[in-house]
N, C-alpha and C positions, 0 to 999 in steps of 0.2 A: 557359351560360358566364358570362353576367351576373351572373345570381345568385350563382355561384360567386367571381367575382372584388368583388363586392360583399361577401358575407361575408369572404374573407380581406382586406377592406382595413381592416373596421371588426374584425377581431382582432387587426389592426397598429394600430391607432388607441387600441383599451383597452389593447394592451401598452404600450406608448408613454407612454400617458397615467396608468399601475400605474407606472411606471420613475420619470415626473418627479415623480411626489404622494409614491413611495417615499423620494425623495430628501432630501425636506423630512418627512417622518412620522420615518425612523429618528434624526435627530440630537434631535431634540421627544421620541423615546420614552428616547432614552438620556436626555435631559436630565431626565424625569420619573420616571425609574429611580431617579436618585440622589439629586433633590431627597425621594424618596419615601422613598430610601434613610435619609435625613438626620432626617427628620422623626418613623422609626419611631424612630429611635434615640434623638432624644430622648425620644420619647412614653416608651421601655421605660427610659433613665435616671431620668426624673421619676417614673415609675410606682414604682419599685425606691428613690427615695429619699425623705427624710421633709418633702418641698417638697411631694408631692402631695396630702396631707393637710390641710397648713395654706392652701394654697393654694383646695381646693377649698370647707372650710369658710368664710374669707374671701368668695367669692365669692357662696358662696349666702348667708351671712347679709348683704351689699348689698343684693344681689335679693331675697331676702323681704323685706327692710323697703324697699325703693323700691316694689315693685309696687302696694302698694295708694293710695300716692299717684300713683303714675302710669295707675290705672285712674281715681281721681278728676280728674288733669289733665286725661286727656285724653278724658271722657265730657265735660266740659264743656266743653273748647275745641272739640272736634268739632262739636259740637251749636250753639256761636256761630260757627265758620266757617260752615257750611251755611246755616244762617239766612243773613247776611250773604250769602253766593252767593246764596242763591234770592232773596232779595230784590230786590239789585240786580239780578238777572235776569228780575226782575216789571217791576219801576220800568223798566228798558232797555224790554219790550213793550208797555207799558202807554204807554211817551212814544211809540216809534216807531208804534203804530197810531193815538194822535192826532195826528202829524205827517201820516200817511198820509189821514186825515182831511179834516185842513184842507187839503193839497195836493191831493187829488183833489174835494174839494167832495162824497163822500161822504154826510156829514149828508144834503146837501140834494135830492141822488137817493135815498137810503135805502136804497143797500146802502155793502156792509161791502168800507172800501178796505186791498189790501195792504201791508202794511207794506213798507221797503227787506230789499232781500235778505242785503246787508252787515251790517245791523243782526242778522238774524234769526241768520248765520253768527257775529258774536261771542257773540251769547246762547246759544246750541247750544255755544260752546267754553268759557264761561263755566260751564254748566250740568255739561260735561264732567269740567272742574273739580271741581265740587262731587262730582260722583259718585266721583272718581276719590279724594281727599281723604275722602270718608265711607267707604269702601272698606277703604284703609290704614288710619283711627282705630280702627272695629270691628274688624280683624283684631288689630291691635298690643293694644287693649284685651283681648281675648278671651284673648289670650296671656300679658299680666299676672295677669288675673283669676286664669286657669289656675295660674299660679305662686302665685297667694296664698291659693289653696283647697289646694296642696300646705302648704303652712306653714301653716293658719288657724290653730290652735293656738297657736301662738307668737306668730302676731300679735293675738290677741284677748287673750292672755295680757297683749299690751305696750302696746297700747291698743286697747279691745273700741269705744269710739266711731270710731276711725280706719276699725276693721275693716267696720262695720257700714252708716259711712256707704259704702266705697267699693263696697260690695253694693248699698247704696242705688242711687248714681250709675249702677251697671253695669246696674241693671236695668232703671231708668228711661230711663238717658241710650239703651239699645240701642231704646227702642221710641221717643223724640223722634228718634231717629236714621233707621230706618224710615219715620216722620211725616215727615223732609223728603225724605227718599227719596221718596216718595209726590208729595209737594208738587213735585218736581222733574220726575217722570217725567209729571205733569199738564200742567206747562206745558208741555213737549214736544208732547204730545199738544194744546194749544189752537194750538200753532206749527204741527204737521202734522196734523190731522184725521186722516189715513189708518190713525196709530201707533195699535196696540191693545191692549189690557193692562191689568193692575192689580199695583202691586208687591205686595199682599196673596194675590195669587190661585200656585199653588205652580207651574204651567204659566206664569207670567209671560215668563219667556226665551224660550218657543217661540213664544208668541201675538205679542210684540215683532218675534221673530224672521222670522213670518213676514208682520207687515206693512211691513218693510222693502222698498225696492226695491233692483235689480241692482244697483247702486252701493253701496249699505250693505251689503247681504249681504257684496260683496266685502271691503268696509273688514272687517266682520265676522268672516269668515272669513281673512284675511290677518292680523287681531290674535291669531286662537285658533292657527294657527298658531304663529306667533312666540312665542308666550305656552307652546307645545307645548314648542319647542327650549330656551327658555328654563328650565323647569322643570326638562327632562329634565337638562341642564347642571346645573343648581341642586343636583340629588338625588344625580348623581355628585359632585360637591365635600361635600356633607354627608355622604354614604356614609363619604367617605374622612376628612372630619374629625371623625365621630363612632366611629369605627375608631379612629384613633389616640386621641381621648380615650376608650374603653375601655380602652386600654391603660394611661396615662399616670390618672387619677384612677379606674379601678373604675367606670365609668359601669353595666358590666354589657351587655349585647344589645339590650336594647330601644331605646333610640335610633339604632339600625343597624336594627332590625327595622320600628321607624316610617317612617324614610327607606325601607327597601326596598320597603314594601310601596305609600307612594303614588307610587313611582316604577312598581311592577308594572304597581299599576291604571291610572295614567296611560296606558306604554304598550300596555297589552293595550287598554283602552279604544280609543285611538288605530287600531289595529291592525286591530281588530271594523269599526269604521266604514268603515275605507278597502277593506275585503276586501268589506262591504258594499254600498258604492257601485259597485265594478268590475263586479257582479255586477248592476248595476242595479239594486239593494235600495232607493234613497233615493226617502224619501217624493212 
């Protein structure tokens, strides 16, 4: 009778709980009905009139001619941020363990005194930084490039030195960029002995991964999450914005077929894993 009265309380509790979320879901769906409503309308007006034409030429010819200056800006601002980061992130360990030093009288025992903790935790958020800022430069770079290898032609056409240098920069600036990636993930590593890894080596993330402790993992694991939701979100708004601009300039399928398919694999990936682990599967 327990059990019986226990299941019919928690089927009044999810009815209950489907009635209040319904409440607030249908007014948000009508609302996204019509703004959707709104938005095909213009895509199929502009599509059907002769703005979408001059408009779309307009925009690509900016973009092909910004991109290659903008793979060269920003191979090289990248590459003097990070520098900049890691250095002062050298110089911060380098003062704090001879502070530690002289504070503990180290030298003159002969072993090696700990640096402040506070210290080590700005350097680590500092380093964060860096990582977090080289991250965004190569993606944002890789995406111009991409756009300037779609036009090379026209741009070598309009000036072949412009072209050639920002090939130069891209190629170069991605492997200095690597280099302080590297230089980054070392100091780490002399800050925590335990961290293991080589950014060179292609198992990197798992080796790191799994010299983390419980606390990191979690940090870890709580960002890939977030970074999950986050995406998935991301894919349905590009779905739906690259939809209406097939409509509205002739984009064609493929940019609806690129968003679908790393949204697929996103969630099938996702999916694999967690059916994995229920199961006991994890390493």
């Amino acid at each position: 009778m327990r059990e019986e009265s226990k299941t019919v309380n928690k089927a009044e509790n999810n009815k209950r709980e489907n009635k209040a979320a319904l409440k607030k879901f249908i007014p948000m769906l009508i609302v996204c009905a019509v703004i959707g409503g709104l938005v095909g309308g213009a895509s199929s007006f502009i599509g059907y009139s002769d703005f979408s034409g001059s408009i779309a030429e307009a925009v690509l010819f900016i973009v092909n001619m910004v991109s290659p200056w903008a793979v060269i800006i920003l191979g090289i601002s990248g590459f003097i941020a990070c520098w900049a980061i890691h250095r002062k992130a050298r110089s911060m360990y380098e003062g704090a363990l001879a502070e530690a030093d002289v504070a503990g009288g180290a030298e003159a025992a002969g072993t090696a005194a700990e640096p402040d903790e506070q210290i080590i935790e700005e350097i680590e958020d500092k380093l964060s930084q860096g990582m977090f800022i080289l991250s965004v430069i190569m993606i944002v770079q890789m995406l111009f490039f991409g756009i300037m290898m779609a036009d090379l032609q026209n741009i070598a056409d309009s000036s072949i030195i412009v072209a050639m240098v920002a090939t130069g920069v891209f190629v170069v600036g991605n492997l200095a960029q690597l280099k302080q990636q590297q230089l980054m993930v070392d100091l780490e590593k002399e800050m925590n002995p335990s961290k293991k890894g080589s950014v060179y080596d292609a198992k990197f993330r798992d080796k790191w991964e799994e010299s983390c402790d419980e606390l990191e993992k979690i940090k870890i694991y709580k960002s890939a999450y977030k970074a999950y939701k986050t995406t998935a979100m991301t894919c349905m708004v590009l779905w739906v914005v690259t939809a209406c601009l097939s409509i509205a300039f002739k984009t064609g399928p493929l940019p609806s077929i690129a968003v679908t398919v790393i949204w697929l694999v996103q969630t099938v990936s996702y999916c694999r894993e967690a059916i994995k682990l229920e199961r006991g599967g994890n390493r």
